[in-house]
N, C-alpha and C positions, 0 to 999 in steps of 0.2 A: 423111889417114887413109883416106878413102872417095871415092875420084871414080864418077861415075854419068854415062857417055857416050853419050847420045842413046840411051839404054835404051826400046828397046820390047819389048813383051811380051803374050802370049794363055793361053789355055787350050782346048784342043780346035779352034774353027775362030772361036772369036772372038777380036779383039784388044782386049785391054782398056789397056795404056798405052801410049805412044805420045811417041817421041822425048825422053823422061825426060833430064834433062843437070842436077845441081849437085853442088857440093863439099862433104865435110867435113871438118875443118880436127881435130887432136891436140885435147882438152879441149874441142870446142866443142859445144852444145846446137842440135840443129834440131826443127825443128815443123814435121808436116805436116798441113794441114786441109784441109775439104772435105765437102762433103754427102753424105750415105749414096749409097755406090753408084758413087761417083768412080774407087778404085780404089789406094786408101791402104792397105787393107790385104794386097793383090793386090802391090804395091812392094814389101813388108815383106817377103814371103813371097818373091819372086824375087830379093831381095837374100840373102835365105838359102839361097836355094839349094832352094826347094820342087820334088822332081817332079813336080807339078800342071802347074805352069808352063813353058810352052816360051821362050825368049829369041829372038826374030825380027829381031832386030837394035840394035846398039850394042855394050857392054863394062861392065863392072865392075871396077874397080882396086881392091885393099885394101893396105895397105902399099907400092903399086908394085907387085903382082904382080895379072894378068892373073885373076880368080876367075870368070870367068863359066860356064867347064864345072863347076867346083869343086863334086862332093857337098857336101851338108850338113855332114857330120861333119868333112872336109877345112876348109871355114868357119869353124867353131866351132873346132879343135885353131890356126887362125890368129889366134883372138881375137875373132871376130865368136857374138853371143847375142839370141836374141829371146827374147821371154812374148808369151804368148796371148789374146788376145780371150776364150777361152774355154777355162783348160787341161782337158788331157784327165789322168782319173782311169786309174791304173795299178795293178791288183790286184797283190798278189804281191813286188814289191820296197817297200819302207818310204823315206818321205821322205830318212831319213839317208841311208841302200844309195846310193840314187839319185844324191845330190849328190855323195857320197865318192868312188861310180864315177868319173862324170862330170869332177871333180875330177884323178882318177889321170890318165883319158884325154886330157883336152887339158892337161894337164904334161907327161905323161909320166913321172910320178913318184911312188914310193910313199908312200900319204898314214899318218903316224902316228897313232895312232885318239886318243889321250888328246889329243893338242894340234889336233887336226881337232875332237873333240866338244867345246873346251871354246870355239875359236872358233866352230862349229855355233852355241851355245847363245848367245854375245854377242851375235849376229846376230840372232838368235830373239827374244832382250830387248829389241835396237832397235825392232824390230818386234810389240813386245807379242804375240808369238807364243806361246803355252802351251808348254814343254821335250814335252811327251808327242806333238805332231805328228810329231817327226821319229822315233816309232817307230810311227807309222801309214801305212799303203800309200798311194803316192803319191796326194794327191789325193783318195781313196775315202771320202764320206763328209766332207767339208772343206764348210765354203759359201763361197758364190761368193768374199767376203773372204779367208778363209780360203785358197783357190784361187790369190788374188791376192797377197797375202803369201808364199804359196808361192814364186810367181815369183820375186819379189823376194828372197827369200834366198837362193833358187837366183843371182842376178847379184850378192851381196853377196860367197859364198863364192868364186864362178868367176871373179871379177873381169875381165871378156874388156878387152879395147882400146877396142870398141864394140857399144855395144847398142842396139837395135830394141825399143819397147815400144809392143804395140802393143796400143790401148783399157784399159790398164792399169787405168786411172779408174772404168771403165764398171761400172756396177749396183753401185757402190760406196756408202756412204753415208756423209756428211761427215768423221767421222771417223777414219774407213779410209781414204780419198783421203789426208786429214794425216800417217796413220802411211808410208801408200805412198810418199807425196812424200818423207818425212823418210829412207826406205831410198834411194832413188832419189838425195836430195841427198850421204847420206853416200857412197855409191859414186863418185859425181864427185869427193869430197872425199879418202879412198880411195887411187883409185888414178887421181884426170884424166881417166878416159877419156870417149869422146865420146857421143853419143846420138843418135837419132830417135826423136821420141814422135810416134806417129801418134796420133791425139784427134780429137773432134770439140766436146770440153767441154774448158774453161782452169782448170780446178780442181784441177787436178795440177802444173799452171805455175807457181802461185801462189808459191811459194817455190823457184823455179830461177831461173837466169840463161837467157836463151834469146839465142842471136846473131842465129837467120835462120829464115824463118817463109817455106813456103811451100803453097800455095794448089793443089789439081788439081781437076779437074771433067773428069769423064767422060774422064778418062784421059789428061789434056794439066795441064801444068803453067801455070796461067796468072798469076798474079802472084805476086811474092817480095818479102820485107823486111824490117826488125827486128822487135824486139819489139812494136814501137808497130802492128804491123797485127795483133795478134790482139787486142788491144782496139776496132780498127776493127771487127772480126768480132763482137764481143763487142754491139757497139753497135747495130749492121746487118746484120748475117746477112751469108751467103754474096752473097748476088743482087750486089750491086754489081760482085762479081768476076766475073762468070758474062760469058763476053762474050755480046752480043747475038746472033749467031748460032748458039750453041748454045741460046739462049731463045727462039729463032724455030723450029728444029728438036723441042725439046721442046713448042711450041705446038701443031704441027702433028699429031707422033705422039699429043698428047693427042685433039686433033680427030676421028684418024681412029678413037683408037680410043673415044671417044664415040659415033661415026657407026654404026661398026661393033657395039656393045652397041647402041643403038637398032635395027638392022636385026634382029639376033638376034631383040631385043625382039618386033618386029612379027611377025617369021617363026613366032615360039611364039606369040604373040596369034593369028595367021591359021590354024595351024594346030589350036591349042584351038575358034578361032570352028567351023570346018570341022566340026571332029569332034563339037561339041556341035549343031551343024545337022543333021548324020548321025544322032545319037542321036534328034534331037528326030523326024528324017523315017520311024526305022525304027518306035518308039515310034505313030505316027501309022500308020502302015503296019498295024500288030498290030492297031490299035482298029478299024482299019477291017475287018477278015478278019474280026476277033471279030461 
């Protein structure tokens, strides 16, 4: 479904991943983890296709076909769908508008409004969604949940091949994670198709099957495996996978910039001492005239 060939990638003049390589296989679940700042969410976006991102080298395969110059919308009309860390609120078109477009656009077919709104609304009930969102402006006014569920009915009606979810979970509260999961399980159920959940919490996992679990840190892929490593994670944090010399490197940048707030420090200490010496000298200076 998804090969990802020694994919690297930046943004402006930095490179943030670096020699990216694994497979995703028709129906299969992956999990990507890793500590804030890795670069997880930076993958997601470049496998969509974001123009933020420049591709510095490697490839993107979807179906067998070459996607790495592929616009966004050329991505999506393939099959391929992300949700958002944080969606964005859309004045002006209403949740239905939006999906019903979106809908026509990657079919390419006209959507019949009574048996569109009536699966709309089934989807809406899976998802203990209130019927009266989908005549509210995308997003405007939604919370965070609300937000989140969004998504998710957005990939329940679009049914793509594969989707990208990514922090899905996040600012969620126990219950909402359940209903989230339960959208997310029935789509697999659905229509098979694959996933990457980018996460940095397994509380979205809970009721999925997951094949392959893999691990990045500061922009390098460094261990892979079943299911049974995000319970390792679950148990031990990240550190264990962290290889030692990127914990040597992180040592040092901490060092220096320790070193460097202490000089500050001193520079504003000496420079206050200075100035309060001045004051005290000109002060003395006056009483003496007087």
């Amino acid at each position: 479904m998804l090969q990802i060939q020694s994919l690297s990638a930046g943004i402006a003049e930095k490179q943030i991943l670096h020699d990216i390589s694994f497979d995703i296989k028709p129906g299969e679940t992956h999990v990507l983890m890793g500590p804030n700042g890795a670069g997880k969410s930076t993958l997601g976006n470049v496998l969509m296709g974001s123009p933020e991102y420049a591709v510095t080298g490697g490839k993107i395969l979807f179906d067998g076909t070459d996607i790495t110059e592929f616009d966004t919308d050329k991505r999506a009309k393939a099959g391929m769908f992300m949700t958002f860390q944080d969606p964005l609120e859309v004045p002006g078109i209403s949740l239905e508008a939006f999906i019903r477009t979106s809908l026509q656009q990657v079919t390419g077919t006209h959507v019949k409004m009574i048996a569109f709104r009536k699966q709309l609304e089934a989807a809406m009930d899976s998802l203990s969604m209130n019927h009266a969102y989908a005549d509210r402006d995308l997003n405007v006014g939604f919370s965070g949940g609300e937000k989140k569920k969004s998504e998710i009915l957005q990939l329940l009606m679009l049914k793509p091949k594969f989707a990208i979810l990514d922090e899905t979970d996040s600012g969620l509260d126990v219950d909402a994670v359940r209903t989230v999961s339960r959208g997310v399980e029935q789509f697999q159920k659905e229509t098979g198709g694959s996933l990457l959940i980018i996460t940095h919490s397994t509380r979205i996992l809970e009721s999925l099957h997951v094949d392959r679990t893999h691990i990045i840190v500061r922009g390098h892929i460094v261990h892979e495996g079943d299911a049974s490593l995000i319970e390792q994670i679950n148990q031990n944090g990240f550190d264990p996978f962290i290889p030692q010399e990127v914990k040597d490197e992180e040592r040092k940048a901490k060092l220096a910039e320790a070193a460097k707030a202490a000089m500050d420090a001193m520079r504003t200490s000496g420079a206050a001492t200075q100035a309060f010496a001045a004051r005290a000298q000109n002060a003395g200076g006056s009483s003496d005239g007087k």
